[in-house]
ROSE-4610 file (N, C-alpha, C; in Angstrom, 1 decimal, always signed):
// ROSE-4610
residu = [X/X/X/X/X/X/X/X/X/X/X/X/X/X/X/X/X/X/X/X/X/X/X/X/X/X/X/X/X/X/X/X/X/X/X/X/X/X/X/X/X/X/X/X/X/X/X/X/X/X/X/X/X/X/X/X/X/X/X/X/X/X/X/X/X/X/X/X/X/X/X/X/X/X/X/X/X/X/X/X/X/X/X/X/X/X/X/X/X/X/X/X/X/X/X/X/X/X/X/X/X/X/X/X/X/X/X/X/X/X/X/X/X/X/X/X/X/X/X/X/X/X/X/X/X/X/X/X/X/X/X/X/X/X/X/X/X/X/X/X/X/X/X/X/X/X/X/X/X/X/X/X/X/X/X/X/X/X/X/X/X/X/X/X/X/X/X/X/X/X/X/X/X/X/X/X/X/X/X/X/X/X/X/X/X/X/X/X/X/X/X/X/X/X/X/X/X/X/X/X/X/X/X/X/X/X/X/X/X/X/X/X/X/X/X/X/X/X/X/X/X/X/X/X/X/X/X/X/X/X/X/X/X/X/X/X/X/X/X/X/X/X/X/X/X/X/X/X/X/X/X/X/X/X/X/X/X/X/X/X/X/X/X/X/X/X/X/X/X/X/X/X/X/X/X/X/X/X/X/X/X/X/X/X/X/X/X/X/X/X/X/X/X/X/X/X/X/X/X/X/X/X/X/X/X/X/X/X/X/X/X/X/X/X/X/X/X/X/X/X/X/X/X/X/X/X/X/X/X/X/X/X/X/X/X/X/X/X/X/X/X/X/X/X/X/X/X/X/X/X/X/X/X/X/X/X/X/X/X/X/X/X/X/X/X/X/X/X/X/X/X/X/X/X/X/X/X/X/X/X/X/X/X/X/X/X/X/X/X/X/X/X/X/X/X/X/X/X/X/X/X/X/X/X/X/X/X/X/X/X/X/X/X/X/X/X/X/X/X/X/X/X/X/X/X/X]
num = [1/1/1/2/2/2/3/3/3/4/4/4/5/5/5/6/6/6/7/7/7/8/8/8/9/9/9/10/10/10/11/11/11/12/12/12/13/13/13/14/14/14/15/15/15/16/16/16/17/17/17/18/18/18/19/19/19/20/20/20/21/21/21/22/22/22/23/23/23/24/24/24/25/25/25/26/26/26/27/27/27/28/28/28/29/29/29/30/30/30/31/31/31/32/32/32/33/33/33/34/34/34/35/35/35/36/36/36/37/37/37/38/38/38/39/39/39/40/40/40/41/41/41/42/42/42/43/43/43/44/44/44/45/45/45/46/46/46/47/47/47/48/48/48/49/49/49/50/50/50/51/51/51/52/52/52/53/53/53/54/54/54/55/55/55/56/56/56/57/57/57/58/58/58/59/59/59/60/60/60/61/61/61/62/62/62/63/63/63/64/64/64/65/65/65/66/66/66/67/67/67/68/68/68/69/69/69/70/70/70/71/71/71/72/72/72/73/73/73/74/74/74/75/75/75/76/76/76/77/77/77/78/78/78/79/79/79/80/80/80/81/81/81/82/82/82/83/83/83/84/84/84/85/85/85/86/86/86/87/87/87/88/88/88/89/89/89/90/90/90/91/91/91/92/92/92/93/93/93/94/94/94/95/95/95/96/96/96/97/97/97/98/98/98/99/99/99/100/100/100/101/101/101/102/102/102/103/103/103/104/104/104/105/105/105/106/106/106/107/107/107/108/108/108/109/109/109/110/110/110/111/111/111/112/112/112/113/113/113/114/114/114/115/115/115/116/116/116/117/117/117/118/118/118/119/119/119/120/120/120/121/121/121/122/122/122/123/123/123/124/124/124/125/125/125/126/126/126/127/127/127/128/128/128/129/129/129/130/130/130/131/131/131/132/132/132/133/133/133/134/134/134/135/135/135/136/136/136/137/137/137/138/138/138/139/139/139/140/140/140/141/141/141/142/142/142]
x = [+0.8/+0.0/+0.9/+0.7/+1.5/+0.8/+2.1/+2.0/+0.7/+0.5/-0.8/-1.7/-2.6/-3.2/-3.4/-2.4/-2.5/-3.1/-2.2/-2.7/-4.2/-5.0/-6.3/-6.7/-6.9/-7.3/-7.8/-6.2/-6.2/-7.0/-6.9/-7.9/-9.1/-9.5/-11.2/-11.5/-10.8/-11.1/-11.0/-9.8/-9.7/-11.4/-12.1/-13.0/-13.9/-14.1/-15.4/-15.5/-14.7/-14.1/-14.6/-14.2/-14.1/-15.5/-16.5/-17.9/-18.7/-18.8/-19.1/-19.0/-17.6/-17.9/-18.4/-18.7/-19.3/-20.9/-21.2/-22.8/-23.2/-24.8/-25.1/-26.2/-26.9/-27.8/-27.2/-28.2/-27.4/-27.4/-26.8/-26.3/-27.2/-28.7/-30.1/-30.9/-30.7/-31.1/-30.8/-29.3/-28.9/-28.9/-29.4/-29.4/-30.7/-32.0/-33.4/-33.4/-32.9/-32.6/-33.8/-34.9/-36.0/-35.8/-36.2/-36.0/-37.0/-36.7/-36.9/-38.3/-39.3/-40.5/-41.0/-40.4/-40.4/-39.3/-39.4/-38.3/-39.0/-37.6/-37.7/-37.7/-38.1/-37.9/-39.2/-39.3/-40.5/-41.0/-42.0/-41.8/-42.9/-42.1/-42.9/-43.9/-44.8/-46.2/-45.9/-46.3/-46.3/-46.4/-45.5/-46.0/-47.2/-47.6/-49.2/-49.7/-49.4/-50.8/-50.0/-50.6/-50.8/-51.2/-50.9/-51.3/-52.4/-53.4/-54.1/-54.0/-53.5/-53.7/-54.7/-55.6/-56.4/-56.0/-55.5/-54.4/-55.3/-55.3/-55.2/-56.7/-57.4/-58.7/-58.5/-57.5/-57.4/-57.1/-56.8/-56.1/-55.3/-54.1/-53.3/-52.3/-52.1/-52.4/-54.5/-54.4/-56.4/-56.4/-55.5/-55.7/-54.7/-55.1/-54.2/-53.9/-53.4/-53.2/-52.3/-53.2/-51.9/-52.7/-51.6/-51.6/-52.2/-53.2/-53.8/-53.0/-52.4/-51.0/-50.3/-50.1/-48.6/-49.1/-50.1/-50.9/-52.4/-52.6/-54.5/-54.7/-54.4/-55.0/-54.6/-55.8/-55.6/-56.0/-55.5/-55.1/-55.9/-56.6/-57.0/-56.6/-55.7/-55.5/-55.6/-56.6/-57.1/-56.0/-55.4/-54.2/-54.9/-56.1/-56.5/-56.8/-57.3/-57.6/-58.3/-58.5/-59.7/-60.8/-61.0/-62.6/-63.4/-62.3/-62.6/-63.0/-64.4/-64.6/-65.2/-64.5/-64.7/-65.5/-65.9/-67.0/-65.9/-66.1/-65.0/-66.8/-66.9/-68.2/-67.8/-68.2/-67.8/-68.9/-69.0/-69.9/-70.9/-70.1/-71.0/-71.2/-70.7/-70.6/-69.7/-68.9/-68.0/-67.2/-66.9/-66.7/-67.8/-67.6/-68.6/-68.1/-68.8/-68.5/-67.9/-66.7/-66.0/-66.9/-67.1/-67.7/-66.8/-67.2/-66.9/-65.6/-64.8/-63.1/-62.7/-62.2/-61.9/-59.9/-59.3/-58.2/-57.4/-56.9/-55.7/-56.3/-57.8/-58.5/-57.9/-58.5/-57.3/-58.5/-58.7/-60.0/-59.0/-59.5/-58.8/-59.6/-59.4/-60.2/-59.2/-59.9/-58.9/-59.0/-58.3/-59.2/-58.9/-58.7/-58.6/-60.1/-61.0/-62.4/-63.0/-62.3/-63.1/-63.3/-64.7/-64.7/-64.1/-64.4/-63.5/-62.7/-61.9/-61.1/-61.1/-60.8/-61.6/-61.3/-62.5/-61.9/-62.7/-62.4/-63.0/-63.3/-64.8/-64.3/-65.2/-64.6/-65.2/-64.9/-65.5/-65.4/-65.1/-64.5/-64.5/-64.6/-66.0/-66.9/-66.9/-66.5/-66.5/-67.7/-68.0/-69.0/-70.3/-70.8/-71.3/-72.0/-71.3/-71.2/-72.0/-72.6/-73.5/-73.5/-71.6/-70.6/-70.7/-70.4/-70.4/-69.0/-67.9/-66.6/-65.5/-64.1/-63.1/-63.3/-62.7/-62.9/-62.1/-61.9/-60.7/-60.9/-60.1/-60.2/-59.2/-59.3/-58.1/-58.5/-57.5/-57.8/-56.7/-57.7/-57.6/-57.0/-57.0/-56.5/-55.0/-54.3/-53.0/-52.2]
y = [-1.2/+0.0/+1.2/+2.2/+3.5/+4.1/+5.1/+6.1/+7.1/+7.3/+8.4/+7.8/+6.6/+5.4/+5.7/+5.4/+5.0/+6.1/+7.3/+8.5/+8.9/+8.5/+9.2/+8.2/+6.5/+6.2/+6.0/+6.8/+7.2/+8.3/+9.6/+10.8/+10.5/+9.8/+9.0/+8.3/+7.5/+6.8/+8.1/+9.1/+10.1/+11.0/+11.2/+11.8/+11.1/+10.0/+9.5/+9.2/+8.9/+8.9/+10.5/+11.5/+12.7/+12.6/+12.7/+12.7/+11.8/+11.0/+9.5/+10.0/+10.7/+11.1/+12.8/+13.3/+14.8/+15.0/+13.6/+13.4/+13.8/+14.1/+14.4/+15.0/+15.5/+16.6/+17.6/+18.9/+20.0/+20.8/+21.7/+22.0/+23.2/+23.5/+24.3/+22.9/+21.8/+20.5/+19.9/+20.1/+20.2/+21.1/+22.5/+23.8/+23.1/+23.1/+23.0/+21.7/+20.8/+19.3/+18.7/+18.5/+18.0/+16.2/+15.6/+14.2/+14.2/+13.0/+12.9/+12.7/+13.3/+13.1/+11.5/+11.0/+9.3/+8.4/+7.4/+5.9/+4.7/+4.3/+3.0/+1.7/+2.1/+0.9/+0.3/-0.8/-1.3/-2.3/-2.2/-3.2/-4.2/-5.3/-7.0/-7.4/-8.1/-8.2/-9.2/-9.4/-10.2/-11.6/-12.9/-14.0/-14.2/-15.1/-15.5/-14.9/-13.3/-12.5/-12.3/-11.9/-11.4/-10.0/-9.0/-7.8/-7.3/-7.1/-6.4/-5.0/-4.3/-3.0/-2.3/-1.8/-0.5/+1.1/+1.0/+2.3/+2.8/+4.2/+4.6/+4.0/+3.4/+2.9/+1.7/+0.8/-0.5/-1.7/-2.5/-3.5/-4.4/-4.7/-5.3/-5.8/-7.1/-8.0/-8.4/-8.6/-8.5/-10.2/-10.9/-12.3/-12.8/-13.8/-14.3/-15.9/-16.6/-18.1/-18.5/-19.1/-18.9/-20.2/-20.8/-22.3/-21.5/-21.4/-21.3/-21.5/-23.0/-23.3/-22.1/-21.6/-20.3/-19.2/-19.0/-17.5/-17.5/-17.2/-17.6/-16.3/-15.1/-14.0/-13.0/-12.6/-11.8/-10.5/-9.7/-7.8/-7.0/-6.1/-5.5/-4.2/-3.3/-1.9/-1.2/+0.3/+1.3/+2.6/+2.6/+3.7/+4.9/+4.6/+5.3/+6.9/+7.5/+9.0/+9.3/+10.0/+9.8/+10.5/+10.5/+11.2/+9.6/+8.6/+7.4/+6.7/+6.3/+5.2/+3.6/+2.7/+1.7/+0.8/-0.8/-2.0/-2.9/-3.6/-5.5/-5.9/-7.0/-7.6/-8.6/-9.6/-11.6/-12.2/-12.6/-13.1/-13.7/-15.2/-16.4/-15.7/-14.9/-14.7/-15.7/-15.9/-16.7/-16.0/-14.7/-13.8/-12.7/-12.2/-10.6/-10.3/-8.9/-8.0/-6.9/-5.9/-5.0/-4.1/-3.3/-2.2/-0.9/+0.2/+1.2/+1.4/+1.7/+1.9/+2.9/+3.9/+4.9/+5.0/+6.1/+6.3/+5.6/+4.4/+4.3/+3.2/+2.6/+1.4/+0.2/-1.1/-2.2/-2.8/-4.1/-4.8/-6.5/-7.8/-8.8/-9.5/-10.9/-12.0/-12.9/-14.0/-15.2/-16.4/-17.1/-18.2/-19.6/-19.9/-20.9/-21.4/-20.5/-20.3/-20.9/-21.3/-21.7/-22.8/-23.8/-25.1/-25.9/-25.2/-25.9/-25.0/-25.8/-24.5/-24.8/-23.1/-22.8/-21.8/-21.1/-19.9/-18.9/-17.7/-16.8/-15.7/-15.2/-14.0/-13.0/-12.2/-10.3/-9.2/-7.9/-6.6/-5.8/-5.0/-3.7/-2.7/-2.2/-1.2/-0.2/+1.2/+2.4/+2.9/+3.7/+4.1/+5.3/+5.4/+6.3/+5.8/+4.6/+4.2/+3.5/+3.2/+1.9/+0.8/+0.9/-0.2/-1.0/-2.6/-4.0/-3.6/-2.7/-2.8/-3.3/-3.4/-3.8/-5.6/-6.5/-7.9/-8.5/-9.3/-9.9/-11.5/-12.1/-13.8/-13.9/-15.1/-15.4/-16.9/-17.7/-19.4/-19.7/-20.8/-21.3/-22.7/-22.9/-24.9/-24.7/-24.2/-24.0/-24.6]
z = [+0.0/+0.0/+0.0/-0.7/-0.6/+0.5/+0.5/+1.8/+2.1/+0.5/+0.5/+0.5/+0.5/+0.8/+2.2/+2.2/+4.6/+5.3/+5.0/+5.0/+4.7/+3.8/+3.8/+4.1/+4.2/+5.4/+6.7/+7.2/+8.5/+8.8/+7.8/+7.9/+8.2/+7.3/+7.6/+8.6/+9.4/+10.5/+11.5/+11.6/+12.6/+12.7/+11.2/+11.0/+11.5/+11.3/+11.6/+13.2/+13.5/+15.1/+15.9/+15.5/+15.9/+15.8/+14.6/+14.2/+15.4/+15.9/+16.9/+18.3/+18.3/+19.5/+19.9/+18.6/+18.6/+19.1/+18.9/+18.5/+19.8/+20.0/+21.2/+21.2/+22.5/+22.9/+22.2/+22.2/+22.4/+23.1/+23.3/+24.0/+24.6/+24.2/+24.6/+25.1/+24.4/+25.5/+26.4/+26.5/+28.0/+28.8/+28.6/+29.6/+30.4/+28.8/+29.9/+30.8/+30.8/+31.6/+31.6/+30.5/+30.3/+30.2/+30.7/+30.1/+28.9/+27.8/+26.6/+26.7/+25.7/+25.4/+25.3/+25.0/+24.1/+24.9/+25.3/+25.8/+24.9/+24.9/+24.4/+25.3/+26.7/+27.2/+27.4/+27.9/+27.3/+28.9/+29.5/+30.6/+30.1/+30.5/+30.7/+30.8/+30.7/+31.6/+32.2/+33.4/+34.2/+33.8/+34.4/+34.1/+34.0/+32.7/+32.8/+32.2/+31.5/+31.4/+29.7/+28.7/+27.6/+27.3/+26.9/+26.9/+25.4/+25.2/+24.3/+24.1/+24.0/+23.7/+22.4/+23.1/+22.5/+22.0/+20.6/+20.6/+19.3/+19.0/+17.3/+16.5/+17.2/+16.5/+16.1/+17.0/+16.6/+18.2/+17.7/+18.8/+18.3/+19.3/+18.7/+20.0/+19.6/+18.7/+18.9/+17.5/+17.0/+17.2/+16.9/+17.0/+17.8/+19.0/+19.7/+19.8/+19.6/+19.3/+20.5/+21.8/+22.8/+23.8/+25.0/+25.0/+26.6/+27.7/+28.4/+29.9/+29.3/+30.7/+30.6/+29.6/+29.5/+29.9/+28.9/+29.3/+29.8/+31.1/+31.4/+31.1/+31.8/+31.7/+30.5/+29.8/+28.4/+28.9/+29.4/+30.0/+28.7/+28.3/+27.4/+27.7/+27.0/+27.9/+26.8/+27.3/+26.7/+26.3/+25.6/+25.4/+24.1/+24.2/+22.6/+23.3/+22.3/+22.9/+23.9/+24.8/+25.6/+25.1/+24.1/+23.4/+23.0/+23.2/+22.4/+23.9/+24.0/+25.0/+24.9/+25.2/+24.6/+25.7/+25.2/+25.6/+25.0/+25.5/+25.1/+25.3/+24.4/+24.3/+23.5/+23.9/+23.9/+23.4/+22.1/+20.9/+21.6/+22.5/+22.8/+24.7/+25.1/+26.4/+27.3/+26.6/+27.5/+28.8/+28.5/+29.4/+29.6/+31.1/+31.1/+30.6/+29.9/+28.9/+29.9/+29.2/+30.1/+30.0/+31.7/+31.9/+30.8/+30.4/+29.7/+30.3/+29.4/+29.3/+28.6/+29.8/+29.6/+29.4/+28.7/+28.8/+29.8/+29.9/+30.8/+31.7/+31.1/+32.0/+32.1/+32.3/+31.9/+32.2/+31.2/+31.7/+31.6/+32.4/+32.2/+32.0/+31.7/+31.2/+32.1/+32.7/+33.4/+32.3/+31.8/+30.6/+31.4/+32.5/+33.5/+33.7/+33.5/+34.0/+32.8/+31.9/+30.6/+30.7/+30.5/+29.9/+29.4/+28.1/+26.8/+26.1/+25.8/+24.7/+23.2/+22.9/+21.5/+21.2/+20.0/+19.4/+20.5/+21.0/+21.5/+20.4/+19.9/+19.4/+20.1/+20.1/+21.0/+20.1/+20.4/+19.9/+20.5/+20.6/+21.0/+20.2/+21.1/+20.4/+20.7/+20.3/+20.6/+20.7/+21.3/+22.5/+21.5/+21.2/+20.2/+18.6/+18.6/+16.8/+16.3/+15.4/+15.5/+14.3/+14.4/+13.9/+14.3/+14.0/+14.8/+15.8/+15.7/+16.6/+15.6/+16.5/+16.2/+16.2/+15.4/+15.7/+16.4/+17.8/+17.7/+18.0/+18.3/+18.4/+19.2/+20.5/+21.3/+20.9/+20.6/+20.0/+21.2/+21.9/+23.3/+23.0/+22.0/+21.6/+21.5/+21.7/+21.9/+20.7]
């Protein structure tokens, strides 16, 4: 390799190096000392439970395919706007239906309590509409 080779090599690594460690807040983001709007960390659900989330006019996960020994309790949690108020409502009634769910509610289902297992399907229906709801299905045959 020639010398002027090595040389702009080396320039580019010093650059990118210098760049890597320039990166950062700045420096009117570090005066106001606000923590970040948004994290990425994410917490767990508790052994046993499954989480449904209610977000944006939808649910997700909408379909759940899960073995009842692993997971009994299915958590439904309301994160959508609070102008949006929602009903969980269970086709065959295999579960009570969730009292109205507001912003930040959490309604659970135990599926210990079930019979037989099978397909579950329910809706969640927004409060006002006179839509059938969102669809979802929890399939209990593992």
């Amino acid at each position: 390799m020639s010398m002027r080779f090595k040389l702009i090599v080396s320039l580019v690594a010093v650059a990118l190096v210098t760049a890597a460690c320039g990166s950062g807040p700045s420096a009117s983001a570090l005066e106001s000392a606000r923590a970040p709007s948004t994290t990425t960390t994410t917490e767990a659900a508790p052994e046993g439970v499954i989480v449904v989330e209610i977000e944006d006019g939808r649910i997700s996960p909408s379909i759940l395919k899960i073995n009842p020994d692993e997971f009994w309790i299915v958590q439904f949690v309301h994160k959508d706007d609070p102008k949006r108020i929602y009903e969980i409502v269970f086709k065959k009634g295999e579960f009570e239906n969730s009292p109205v769910m507001n912003t930040g509610d959490i309604y659970e289902v135990d599926l210990r309590n079930l019979d037989d297992r099978g397909i579950i399907r329910y809706r969640v229906v927004l409060e006002g509409t006179l839509t059938g709801g969102l669809p979802g299905t929890i399939n209990t045959r593992g």
